[in-house]
VEXVO-905965 format. One record per residue (C-alpha): residue number from 1; residue in three letters; x, y, z. Coordinates in steps of 0.02 Angstrom, whole numbers, plus 50000, padded with zeros to 5 digits. Example, Ala and Ser with C-alpha at 12.3 -4.5 7.8 and 13.67 -1.06 7.14 Angstrom:
[r 1 'Ala' [50615 49775 50390]] [r 2 'Ser' [50684 49947 50357]] 
//
This chain:
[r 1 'Unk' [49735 49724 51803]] [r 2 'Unk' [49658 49903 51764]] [r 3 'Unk' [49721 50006 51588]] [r 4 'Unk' [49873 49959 51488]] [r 5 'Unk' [50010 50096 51466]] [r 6 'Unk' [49966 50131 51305]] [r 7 'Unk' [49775 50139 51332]] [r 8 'Unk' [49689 50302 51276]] [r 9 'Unk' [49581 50401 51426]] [r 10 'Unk' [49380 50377 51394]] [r 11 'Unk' [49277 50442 51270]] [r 12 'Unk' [49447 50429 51145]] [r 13 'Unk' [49456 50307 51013]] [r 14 'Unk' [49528 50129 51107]] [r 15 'Unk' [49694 50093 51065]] [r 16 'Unk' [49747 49990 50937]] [r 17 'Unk' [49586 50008 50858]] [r 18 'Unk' [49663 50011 50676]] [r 19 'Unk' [49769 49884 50706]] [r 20 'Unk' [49649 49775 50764]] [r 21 'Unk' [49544 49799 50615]] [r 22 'Unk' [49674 49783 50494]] [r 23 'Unk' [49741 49620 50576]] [r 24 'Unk' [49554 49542 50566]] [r 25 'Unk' [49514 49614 50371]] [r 26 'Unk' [49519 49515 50230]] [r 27 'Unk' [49553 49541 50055]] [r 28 'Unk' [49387 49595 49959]] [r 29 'Unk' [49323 49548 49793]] [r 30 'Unk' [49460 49681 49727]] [r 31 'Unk' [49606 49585 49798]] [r 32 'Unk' [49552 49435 49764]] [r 33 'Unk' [49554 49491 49559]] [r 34 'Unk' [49703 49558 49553]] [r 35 'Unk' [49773 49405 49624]] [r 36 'Unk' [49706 49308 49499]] [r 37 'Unk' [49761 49439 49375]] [r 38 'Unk' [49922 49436 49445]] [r 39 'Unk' [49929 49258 49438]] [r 40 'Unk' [49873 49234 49243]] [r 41 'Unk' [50010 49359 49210]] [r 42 'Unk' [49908 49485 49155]] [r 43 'Unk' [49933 49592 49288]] [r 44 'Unk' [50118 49656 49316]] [r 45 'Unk' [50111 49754 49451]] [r 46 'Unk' [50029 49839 49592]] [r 47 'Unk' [50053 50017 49678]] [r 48 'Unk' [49969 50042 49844]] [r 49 'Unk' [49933 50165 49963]] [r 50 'Unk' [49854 50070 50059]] [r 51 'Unk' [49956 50010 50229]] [r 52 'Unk' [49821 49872 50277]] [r 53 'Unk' [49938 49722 50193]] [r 54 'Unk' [49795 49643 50101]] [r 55 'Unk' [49869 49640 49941]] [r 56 'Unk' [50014 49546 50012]] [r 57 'Unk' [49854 49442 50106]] [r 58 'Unk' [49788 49397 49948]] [r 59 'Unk' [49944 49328 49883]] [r 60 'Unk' [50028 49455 49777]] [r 61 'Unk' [50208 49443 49819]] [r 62 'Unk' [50309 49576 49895]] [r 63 'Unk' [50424 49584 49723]] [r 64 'Unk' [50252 49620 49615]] [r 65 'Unk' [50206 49783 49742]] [r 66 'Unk' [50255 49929 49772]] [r 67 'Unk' [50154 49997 49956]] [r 68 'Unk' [50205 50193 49947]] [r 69 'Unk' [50116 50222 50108]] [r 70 'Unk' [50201 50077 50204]] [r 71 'Unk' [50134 49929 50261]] [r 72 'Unk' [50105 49913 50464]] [r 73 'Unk' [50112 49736 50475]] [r 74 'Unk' [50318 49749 50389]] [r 75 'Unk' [50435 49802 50488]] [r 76 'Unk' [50620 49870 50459]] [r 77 'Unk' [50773 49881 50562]] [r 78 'Unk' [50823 50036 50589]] [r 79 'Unk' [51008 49988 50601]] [r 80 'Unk' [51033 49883 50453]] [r 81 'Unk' [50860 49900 50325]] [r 82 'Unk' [50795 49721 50344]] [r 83 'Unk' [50645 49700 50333]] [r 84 'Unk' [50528 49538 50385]] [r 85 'Unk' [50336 49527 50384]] [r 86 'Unk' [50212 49499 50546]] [r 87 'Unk' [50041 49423 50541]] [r 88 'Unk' [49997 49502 50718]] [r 89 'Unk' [49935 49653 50770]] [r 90 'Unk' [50067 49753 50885]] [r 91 'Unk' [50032 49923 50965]] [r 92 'Unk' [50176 50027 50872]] [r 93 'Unk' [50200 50189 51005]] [r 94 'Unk' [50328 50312 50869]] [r 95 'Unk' [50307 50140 50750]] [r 96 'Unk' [50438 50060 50851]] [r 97 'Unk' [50360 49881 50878]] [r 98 'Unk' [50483 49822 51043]] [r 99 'Unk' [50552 49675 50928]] [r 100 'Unk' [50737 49668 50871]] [r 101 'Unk' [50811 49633 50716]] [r 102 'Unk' [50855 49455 50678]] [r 103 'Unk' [50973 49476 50531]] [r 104 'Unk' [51139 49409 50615]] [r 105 'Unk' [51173 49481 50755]] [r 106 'Unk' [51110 49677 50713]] [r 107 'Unk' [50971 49658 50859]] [r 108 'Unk' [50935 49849 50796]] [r 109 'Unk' [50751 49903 50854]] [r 110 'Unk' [50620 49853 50715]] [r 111 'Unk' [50488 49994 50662]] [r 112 'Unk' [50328 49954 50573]] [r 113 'Unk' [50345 50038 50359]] [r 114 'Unk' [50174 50122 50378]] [r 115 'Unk' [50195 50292 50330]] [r 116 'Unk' [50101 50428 50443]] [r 117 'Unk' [50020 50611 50375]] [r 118 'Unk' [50175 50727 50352]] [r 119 'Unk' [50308 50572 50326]] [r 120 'Unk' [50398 50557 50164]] [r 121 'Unk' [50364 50407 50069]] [r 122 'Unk' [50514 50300 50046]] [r 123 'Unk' [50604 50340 49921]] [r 124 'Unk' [50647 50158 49861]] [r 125 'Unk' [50474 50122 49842]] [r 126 'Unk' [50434 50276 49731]] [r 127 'Unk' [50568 50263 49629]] [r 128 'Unk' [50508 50078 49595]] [r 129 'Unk' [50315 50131 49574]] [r 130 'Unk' [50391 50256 49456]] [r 131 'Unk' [50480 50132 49348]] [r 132 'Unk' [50336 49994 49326]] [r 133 'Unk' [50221 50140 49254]] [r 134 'Unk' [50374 50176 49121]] [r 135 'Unk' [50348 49987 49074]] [r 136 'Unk' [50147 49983 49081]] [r 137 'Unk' [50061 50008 48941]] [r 138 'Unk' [49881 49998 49048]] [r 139 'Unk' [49861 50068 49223]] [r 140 'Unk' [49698 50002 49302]] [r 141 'Unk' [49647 50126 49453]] [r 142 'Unk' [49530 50023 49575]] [r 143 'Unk' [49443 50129 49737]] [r 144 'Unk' [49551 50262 49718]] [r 145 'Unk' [49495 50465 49714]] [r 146 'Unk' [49686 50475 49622]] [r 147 'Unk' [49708 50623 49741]] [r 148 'Unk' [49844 50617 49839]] [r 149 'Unk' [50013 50632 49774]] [r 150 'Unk' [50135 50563 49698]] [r 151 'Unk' [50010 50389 49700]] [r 152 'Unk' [49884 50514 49604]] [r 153 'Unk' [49989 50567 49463]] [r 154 'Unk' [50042 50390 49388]] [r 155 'Unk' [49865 50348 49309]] [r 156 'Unk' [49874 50515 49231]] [r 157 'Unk' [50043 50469 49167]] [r 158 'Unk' [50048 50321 49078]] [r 159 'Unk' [49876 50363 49009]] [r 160 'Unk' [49963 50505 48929]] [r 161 'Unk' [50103 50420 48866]] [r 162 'Unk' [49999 50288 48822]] [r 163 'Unk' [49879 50405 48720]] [r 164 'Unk' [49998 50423 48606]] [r 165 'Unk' [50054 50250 48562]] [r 166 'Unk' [49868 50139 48578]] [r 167 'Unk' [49738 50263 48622]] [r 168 'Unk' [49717 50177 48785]] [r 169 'Unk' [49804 50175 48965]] [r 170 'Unk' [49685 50192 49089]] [r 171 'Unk' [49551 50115 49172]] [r 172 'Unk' [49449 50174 49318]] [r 173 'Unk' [49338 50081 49423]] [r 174 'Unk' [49270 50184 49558]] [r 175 'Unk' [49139 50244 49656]] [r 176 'Unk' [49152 50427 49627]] [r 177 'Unk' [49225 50523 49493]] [r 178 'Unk' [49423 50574 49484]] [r 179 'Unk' [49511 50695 49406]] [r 180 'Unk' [49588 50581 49292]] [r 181 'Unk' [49399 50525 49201]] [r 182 'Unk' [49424 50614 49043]] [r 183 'Unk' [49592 50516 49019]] [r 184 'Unk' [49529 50331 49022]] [r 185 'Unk' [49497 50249 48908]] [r 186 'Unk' [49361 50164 49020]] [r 187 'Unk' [49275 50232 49163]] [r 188 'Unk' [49156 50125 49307]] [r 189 'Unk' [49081 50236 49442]] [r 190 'Unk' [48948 50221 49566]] 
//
């Protein structure tokens, strides 16, 4: 039937690429601990940039994460906030996903959460991250360069406050280094 509307001229990346991939990943060895974390209670909480939904995929509820960065398979009304959660892969054009709101009889457009370069993360969902590091008294940092703010200044956070009280805070498991090394109280890289 020839290209799609939303097909990207040759030689460009295909569209829906991401999508695609995210839809068909799984969660990792990573996930899959934290889960079980999660689930032994040991493990509180979880703040995400990632927008890939395989935390949620692994089985940590919504109510134990916060995703700062969105999550493209959640979508929100823009008329009335409600949110529900997709297990297919939609091409978003603007984020808008053509699907309508189902809460009542709203029937507002529905937008995927993911947040693009230059959008401002929600400000429900920072406010939240913030208050689960208040009540942490370990962060555990796994794959992340703990670069990019305001994700990357949490670690730093509770292992200071926690520095005071235990002497511990922080863990790091990652490949490289990250700025926040000389703070943990472990470090695994490489």
């Amino acid at each position: 039937t020839g290209p799609g509307l939303w097909e990207r001229p040759k030689g460009d990346a295909p569209a829906g690429n991401i999508l695609e991939q995210c839809s068909r990943a799984t969660p990792g060895t990573a996930h899959k601990v934290m889960y079980k974390l999660w689930r032994a209670g040991v493990l509180k909480h979880v703040i995400s940039q990632n927008v890939d939904g395989l935390h949620r995929k692994s089985g940590i509820p919504a109510e134990a994460l916060s995703e700062l960065h969105g999550n493209i398979f959640v979508e929100r009304c823009t008329r009335c906030g409600w949110e529900v959660e997709r297990e297919f892969n939609t091409i978003c054009p603007g984020g808008l996903t053509g699907r309508t709101c189902e809460n009542g009889r709203c029937g507002g457009p529905l937008q995927h959460t993911g947040v693009g370069f230059g959008q401002d993360l929600p400000p429900k969902v920072v406010r939240r991250a913030w208050a689960e590091c208040e009540k942490a008294d370990l962060c555990l940092a796994l794959g992340s360069s703990i670069t990019v703010t305001p994700a990357s200044d949490m670690p730093a956070w509770v292992a200071e406050r926690n520095a005071r009280r235990s002497g511990r805070g922080l863990v790091i498991v990652n490949l490289q280094a990250t700025p926040c090394d000389a703070q943990a109280a472990l470090r695994v890289n490489g």
